[in-house]
C-alpha positions in Angstrom: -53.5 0.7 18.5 -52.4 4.2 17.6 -49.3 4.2 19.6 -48.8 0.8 18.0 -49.6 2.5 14.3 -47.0 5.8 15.2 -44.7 3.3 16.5 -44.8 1.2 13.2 -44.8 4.7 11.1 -41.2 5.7 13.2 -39.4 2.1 12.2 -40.6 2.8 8.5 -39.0 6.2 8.1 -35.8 5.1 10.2 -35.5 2.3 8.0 -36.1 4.5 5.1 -33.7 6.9 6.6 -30.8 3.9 6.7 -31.6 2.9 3.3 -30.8 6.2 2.0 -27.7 6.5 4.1 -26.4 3.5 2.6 -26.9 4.1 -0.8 -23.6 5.0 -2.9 -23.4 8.1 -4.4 -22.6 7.3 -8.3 -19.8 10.4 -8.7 -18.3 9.3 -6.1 -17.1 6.0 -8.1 -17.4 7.6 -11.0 -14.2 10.4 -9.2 -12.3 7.3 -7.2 -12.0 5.9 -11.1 -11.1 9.1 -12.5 -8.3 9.6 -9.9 -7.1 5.7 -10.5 -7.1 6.7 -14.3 -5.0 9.8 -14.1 -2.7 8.5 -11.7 -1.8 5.3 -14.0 -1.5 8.2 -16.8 0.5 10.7 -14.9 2.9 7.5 -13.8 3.3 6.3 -17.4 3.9 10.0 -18.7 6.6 11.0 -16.6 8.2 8.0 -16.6 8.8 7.9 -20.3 9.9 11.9 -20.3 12.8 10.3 -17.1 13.4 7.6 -19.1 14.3 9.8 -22.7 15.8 12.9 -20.9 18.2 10.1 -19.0 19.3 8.0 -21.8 19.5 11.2 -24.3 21.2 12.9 -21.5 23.6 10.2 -20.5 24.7 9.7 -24.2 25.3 12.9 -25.3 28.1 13.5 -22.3 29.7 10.5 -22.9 30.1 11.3 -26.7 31.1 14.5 -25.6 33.8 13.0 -23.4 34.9 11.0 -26.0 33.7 7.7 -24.6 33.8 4.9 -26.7 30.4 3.1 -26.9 28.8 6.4 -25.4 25.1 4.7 -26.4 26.2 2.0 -23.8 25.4 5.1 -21.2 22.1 5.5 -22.2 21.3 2.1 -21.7 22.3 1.8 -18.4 21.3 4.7 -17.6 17.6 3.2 -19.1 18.2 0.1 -16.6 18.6 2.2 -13.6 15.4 4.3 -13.7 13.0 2.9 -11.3 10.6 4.1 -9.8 11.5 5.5 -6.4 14.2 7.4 -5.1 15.5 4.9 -2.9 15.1 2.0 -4.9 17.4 4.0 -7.4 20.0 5.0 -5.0 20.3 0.9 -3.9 20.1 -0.5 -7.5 22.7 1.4 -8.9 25.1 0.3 -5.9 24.7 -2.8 -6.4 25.3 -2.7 -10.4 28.2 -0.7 -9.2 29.8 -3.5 -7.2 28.6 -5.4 -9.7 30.5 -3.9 -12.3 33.4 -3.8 -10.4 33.4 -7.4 -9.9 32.7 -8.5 -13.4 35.0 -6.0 -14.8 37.6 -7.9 -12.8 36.5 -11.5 -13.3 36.4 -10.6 -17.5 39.9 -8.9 -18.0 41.2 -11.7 -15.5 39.3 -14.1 -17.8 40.5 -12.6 -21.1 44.5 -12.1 -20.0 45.3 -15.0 -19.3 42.5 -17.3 -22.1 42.6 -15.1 -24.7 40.0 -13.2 -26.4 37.7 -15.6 -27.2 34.2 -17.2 -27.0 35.5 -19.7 -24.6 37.2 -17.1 -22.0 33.8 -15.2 -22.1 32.2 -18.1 -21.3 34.4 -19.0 -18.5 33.9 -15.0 -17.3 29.8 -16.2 -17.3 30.5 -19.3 -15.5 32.3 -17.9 -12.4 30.9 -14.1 -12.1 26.8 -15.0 -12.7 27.3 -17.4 -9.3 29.1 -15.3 -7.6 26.8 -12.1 -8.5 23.7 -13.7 -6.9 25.5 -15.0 -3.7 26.2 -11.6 -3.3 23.4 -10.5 -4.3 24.6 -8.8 -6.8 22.7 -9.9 -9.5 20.8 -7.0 -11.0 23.6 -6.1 -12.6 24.7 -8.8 -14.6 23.2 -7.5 -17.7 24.9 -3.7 -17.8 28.1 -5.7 -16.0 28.2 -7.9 -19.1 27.9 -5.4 -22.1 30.8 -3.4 -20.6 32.3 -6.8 -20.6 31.8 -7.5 -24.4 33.3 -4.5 -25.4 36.5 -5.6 -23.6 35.6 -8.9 -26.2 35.2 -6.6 -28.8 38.0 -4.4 -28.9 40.5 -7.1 -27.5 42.0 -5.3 -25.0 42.3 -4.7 -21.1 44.2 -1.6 -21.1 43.5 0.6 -18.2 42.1 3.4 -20.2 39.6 0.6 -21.8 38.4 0.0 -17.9 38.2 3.5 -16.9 36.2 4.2 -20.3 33.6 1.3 -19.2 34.0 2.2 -15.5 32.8 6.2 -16.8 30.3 4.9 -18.9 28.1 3.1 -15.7 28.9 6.2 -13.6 27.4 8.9 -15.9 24.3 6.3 -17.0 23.2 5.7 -13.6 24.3 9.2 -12.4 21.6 10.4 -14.6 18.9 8.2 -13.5 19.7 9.0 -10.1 19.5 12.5 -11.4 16.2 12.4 -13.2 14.9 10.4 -10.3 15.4 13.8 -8.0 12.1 14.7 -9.2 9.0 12.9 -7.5 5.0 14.0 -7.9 3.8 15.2 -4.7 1.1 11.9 -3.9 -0.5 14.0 -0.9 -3.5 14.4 -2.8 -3.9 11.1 -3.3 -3.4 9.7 0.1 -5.6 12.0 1.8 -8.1 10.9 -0.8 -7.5 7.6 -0.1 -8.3 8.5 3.8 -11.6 10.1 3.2 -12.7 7.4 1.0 -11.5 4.6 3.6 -13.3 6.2 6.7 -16.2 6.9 4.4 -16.5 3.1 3.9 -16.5 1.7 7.1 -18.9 4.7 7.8 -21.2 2.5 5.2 -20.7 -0.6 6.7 -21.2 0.6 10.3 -24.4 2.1 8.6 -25.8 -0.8 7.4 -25.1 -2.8 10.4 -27.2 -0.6 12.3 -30.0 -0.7 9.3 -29.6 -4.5 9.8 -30.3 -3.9 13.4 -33.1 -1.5 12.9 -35.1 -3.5 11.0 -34.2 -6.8 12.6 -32.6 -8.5 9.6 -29.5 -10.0 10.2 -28.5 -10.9 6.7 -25.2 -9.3 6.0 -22.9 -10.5 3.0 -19.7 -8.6 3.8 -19.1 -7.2 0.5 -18.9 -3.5 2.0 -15.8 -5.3 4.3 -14.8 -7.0 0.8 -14.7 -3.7 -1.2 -12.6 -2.1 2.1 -10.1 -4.4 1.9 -9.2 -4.0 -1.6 -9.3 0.3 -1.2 -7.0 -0.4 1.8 -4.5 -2.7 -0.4 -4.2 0.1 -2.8 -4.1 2.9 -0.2 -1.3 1.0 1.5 0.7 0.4 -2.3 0.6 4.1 -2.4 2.0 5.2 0.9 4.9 2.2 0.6 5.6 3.6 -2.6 5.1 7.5 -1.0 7.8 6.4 1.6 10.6 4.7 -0.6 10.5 8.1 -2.4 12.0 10.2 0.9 15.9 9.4 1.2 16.6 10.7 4.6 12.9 12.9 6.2 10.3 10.4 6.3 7.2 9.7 8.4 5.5 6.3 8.8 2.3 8.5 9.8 0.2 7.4 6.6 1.5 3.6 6.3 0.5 3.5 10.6 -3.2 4.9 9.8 -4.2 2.4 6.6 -2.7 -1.0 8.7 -4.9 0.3 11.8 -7.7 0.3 9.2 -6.8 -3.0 8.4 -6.8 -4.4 12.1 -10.5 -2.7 12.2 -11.6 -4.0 9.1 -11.0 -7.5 9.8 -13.2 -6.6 13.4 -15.8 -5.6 11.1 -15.6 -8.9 9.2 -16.0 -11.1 12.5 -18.4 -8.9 13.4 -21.0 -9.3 9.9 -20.3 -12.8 10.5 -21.9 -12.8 14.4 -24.8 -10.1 12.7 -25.6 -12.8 10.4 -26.0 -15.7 13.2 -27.4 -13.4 15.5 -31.0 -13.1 16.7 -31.8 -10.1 19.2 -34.5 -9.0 21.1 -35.9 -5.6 20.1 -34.7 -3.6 22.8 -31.3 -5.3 22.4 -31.2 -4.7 18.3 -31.4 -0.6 19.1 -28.4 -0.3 21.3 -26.5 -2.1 19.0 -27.6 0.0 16.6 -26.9 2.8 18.6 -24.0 2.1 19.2 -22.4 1.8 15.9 -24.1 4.8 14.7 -22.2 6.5 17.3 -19.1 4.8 16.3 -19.7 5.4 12.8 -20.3 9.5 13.6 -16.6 9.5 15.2 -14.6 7.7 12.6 -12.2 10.5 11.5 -8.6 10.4 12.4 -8.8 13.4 14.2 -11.2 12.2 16.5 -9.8 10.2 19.6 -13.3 8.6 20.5 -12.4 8.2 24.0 -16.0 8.7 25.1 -17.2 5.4 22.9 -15.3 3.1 25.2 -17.0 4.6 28.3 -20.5 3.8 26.4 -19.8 1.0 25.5 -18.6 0.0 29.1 -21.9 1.3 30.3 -23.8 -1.0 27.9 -21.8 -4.5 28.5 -22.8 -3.4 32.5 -26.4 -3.0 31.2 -26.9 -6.7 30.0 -24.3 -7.8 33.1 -27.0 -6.8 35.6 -29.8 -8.5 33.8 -31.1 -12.0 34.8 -29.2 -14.9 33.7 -30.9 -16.7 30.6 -32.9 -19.2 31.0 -32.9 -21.5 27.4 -30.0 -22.8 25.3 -31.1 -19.6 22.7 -31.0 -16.8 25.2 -27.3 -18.2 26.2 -26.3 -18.2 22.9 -27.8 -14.6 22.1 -26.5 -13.0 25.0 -23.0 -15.0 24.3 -23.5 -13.0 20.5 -24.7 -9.9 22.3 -21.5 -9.4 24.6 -19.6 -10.8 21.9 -20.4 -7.6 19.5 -19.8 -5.3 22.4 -16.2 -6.9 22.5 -15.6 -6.9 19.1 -16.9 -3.3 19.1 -14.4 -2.4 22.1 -11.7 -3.4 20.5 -12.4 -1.8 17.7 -12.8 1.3 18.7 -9.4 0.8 21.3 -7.4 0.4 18.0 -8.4 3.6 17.1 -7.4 5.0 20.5 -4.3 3.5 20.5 -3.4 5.0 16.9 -4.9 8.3 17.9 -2.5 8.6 21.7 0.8 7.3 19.7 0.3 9.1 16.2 -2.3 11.7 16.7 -1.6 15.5 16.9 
């Protein structure tokens, strides 16, 4: 009766121990909402200072060049900002051609109609179509204000073409100019990784408190809240990668999609906790297990050794007799299940680690 009372004692405190490991601590949501905030601010801000130094920038040359509609610079040069420095570069290409190409289709439209409503609606009719089979399209609206002003001053001189042709060059030379300048998003990246291996540490956590205590009721909303910190982590490092013209690294994009391939493990895996019903002695490996898993989830750690446990384990319950009823078939079927699931988990991160790791 004693060993029975310390054994009893033991399971309390480990479950007590598992409770507190699973708890969230508040400043850490209260920071991972901070740095959300002042990311969203710090995007907004400098932004707005590209967008004004841009358009101020790109109409004060072409005044200064004498440029007729100068303020027609600034526009475009408004249009072309975006917000990577890639995604620049290949929009203001294509508004180039673009330009090019309705520049052509107006002053063809316009020689030989007239200057009138009805020539500019021809114009409309054949360069819109033949912008977006191209794919072209994102220019139509700078392509067709440089068009009006051919309306407007009722001309296609050469020097009127050049003057529109100079006005798209120094608008989206500016933006591409502005757009030299990205924030270093290291910070946030490698915040997104601690936070990401901190919460499949929590969910590996409370599947082995689920384990411990012999409870196998498991909602998934740890695997829920993953997913949605890997969607933005992933946003990020997409966005992180379209900013490097030529010297890039796929590193960070590899790491959060072989989170994602572990996460949905996870997910199968609260599902088979949930159905599951394990002997004692069976529960504490499995919780074992995954609190070994969960100790060696940094990217820096290849976790080699974890497939060799968890190859001793599925030999374990190999060499044991063979079931007897319809419900020790099924739990063993769950058991080795889980020590697949597990397997493959952890071979992900092996994988990752031998291709990408240092």
């Amino acid at each position: 009766m004693a060993a029975g009372f310390t054994r009893a004692r033991q399971n309390s405190a480990l479950i007590k121990s598992n409770q507190q490991a699973l708890k969230f601590p508040a400043s850490h949501a209260i920071i991972e909402r901070s740095l959300k905030k002042e990311l969203l601010l710090m995007s907004i801000l400098q932004r707005t200072i590209k967008l004004v130094l841009a358009t101020c920038l790109a109409a004060w040359l072409a005044d200064f060049l004498g440029l007729a509609y100068s303020t027609s610079a600034g526009i475009i040069a408004i249009l072309s900002v975006t917000d990577t420095r890639r995604s620049t570069a290949k929009l203001a290409g294509n508004r180039f051609l673009s330009t090019l190409l309705a520049l052509a289709i107006g002053s063809l439209a316009f020689h030989f109609l007239g200057f009138h409503l009805g020539a500019l609606a021809i114009y409309i009719a054949i360069y819109v179509p033949l912008a977006f089979r191209l794919g072209w399209e994102i220019g139509i609206t700078p392509s067709s204000v440089l068009v009006g002003h051919l309306l407007v001053q009722e001309s296609t001189s050469p020097a009127l073409l050049l003057n529109e042709v100079l006005l798209f060059l120094i608008g989206t030379s500016f933006a591409l100019l502005v757009n030299l300048y990205m924030p270093s998003r290291e910070k946030a990246i490698h915040s997104y990784h601690l936070q990401v291996e901190e919460k499949l540490k929590d969910i590996l956590l409370r599947f082995k408190y689920y384990l411990s205590r012999g409870d196998g009721r498991n909602q998934a909303q740890l695997v829920d809240e993953l997913d949605s910190l890997l969607d933005e982590a992933l946003k990020l490092v997409y966005l992180d990668h379209s900013d490097h013209l030529f010297h890039q690294t796929d590193y960070h994009i590899h790491y959060f999609e072989m989170r994602q391939r572990q996460s949905r493990i996870l997910r199968n895996m609260a599902q088979q906790i949930n159905t599951c019903h394990l002997a004692a002695s069976e529960s504490l490996i499995l919780a074992q297990l995954f609190s070994k898993i969960a100790a060696q989830l940094s990217q820096t750690n290849p976790a080699h050794d974890l497939l060799d446990d968890i190859e001793r384990y599925l030999q374990v319950f190999r060499n044991r007799s063979l079931p007897k009823t319809r419900e020790e078939f099924e739990t063993r079927a769950t058991l080795l299940q889980l020590l697949r699931e597990a397997e493959t988990f952890i071979q992900i991160k092996v994988d990752f680690y031998q291709k990408y790791g240092n």
